[in-house]
C-alpha positions, 0 to 999 in steps of 0.5 A: 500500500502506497497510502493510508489514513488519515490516521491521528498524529499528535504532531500533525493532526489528520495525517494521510500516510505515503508509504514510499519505502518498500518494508525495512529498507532503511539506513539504520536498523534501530534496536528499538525499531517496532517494525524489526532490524531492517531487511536491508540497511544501505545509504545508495538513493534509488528508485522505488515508484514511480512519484506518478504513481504515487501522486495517484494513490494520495489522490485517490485516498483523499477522495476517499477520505473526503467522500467519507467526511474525513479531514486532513491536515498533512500528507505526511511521508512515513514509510516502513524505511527512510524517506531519503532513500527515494531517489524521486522524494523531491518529485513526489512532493513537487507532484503533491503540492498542488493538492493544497493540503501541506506536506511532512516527512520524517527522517532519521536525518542520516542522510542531510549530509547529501546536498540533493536530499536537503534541497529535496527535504527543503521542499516540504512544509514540515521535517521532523529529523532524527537525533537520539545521541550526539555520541558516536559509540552510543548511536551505533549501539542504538541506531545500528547505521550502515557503516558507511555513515559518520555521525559528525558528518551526519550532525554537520549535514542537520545544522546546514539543512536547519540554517537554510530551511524555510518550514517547521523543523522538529527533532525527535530523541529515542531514550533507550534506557541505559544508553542515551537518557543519563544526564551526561548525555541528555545535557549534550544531545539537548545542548546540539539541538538548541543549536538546531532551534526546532519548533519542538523538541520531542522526547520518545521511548519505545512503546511498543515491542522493541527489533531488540528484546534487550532494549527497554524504555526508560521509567517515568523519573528519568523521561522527567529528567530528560524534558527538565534537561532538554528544557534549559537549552530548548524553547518548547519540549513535548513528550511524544509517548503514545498517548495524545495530548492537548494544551493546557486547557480545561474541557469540563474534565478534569481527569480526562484533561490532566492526563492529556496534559501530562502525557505531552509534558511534567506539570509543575505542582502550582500549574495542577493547582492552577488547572484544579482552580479552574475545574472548582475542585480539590487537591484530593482529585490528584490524590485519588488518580496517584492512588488510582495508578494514573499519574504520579509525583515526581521530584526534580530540583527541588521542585514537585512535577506530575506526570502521566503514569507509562509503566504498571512496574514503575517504582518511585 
């Protein structure tokens, strides 16, 4: 299937799906990957389908979704491998683009190195780009990259694509428990996307069956960290978790509000307050959801945050 959706995304509302990597070839082949280790791991571009073919599928699928009173916010290239290794990327996007609805890719940025893939990636409306470890040893023990890949280079190629890039940029860091989410690291990952000034910055951990059964998510204490740490050096942070969130508003319920929120971002304890307030109720309402196993208390210099409850085996 060349097109799916609309599904939702957090990050990009309705999202109609292109599909435009035949399964798992990839440059990488992530140990956490949900989709297993790739089939075929390479960094040469080359031809897949044809960007008519694939214009056709996207426009079929939008008048599915039309005639059915689906909405959609973005097209969005997601394959099962990475978007970059399609030699006709650029031309799919140029051939899309008079369908008035925006465009977005998601790449693991390994290959922004290449000239032709930031002028080809330069063309859509919204990149998020992949960035778990600045860490040479770390991200060949996570990422697994084809070994004609250099992370410097690779790093090199993010900064020039971001100095340039005219739509929305956003970076996305895997925390893989045990490797990239102690503070060291977490201070020097975060230090280098400021440096590429993302509209936001998203925290993920494997949520779902990992390639590598080894491979295990942080706990609750060290993804709070991890945003408090990303948040000194990054304007806006969000986790990107699994569960969908909303902004910092009430709705006329309360648990269902608060859990949407906390699983976007911590909220400082006067921010509860505050939300509580607004729902003309009690402390007692956050006790009753620790209590229930919904969301739990978190200390973090000196400062109480509550978030979202991720795991059954959390121990404080």
């Amino acid at each position: 299937m060349l097109t799916f959706g609309p599904i939702p995304s957090r990050r990009l509302g309705r999202s109609l799906g292109v599909n435009n990597i035949p399964p798992k070839i990839c440059t990488y082949s992530c140990a956490y990957c949900q989709q297993g280790h790739s089939s075929k791991v390479q960094i040469e571009r080359q031809f897949f389908y044809p960007p008519e073919e694939v214009q056709k599928a996207v426009q079929k699928q939008i008048y599915r979704a039309t005639a059915a009173g689906e909405t959609i916010d973005y097209i969005s290239f997601v394959p099962d491998g990475e978007p970059a290794l399609d030699i006709n990327l650029g031309r799919a996007i140029d051939l899309l683009k008079p369908l008035n609805v925006p465009i977005a890719v998601i790449t693991n940025a390994s290959l922004l190195w290449k000239a032709d893939v930031r002028a080809e990636l330069a063309r859509a409306d919204w990149v998020s780009v992949k960035i778990d470890t600045v860490d040479e040893k770390i991200w060949r023990k996570i990422d697994h990259p084809h070994r004609g890949l250099s992370l410097p280079l690779i790093m090199e190629g993010i900064l020039a694509y971001a100095s340039k890039y005219q739509g929305t940029l956003c970076t996305e860091t895997m925390l893989v428990q045990g490797l990239n989410d102690n503070d060291a690291e977490l201070n020097k990952t975060a230090r280098f996307i400021a440096q590429v000034k993302p509209a936001v910055s998203y925290i993920s951990i494997p949520t779902r069956p990992p390639a590598d059964q080894k491979i295990k998510p942080p706990d609750e204490k060290a993804v709070n960290t991890a945003y408090q740490i990303y948040s000194r050096y990054i304007d806006k942070v969000e986790y990107l978790i699994g569960h969908e969130g909303n902004s910092f508003t009430y709705t006329g319920n309360l648990e269902e509000d608060l859990l949407s929120i906390t699983s976007v971002h911590p909220m400082r304890e006067s921010a509860v307050k505050e939300l509580l307030d607004k729902a003309g109720q009690e402390w007692i309402a956050v006790e009753q959801l620790i209590a229930d196993g919904k969301l739990i208390e978190l200390n973090f210099d000196g400062s109480k945050f509550y978030m979202r409850k991720l795991f059954d085996n959390y121990r404080r």
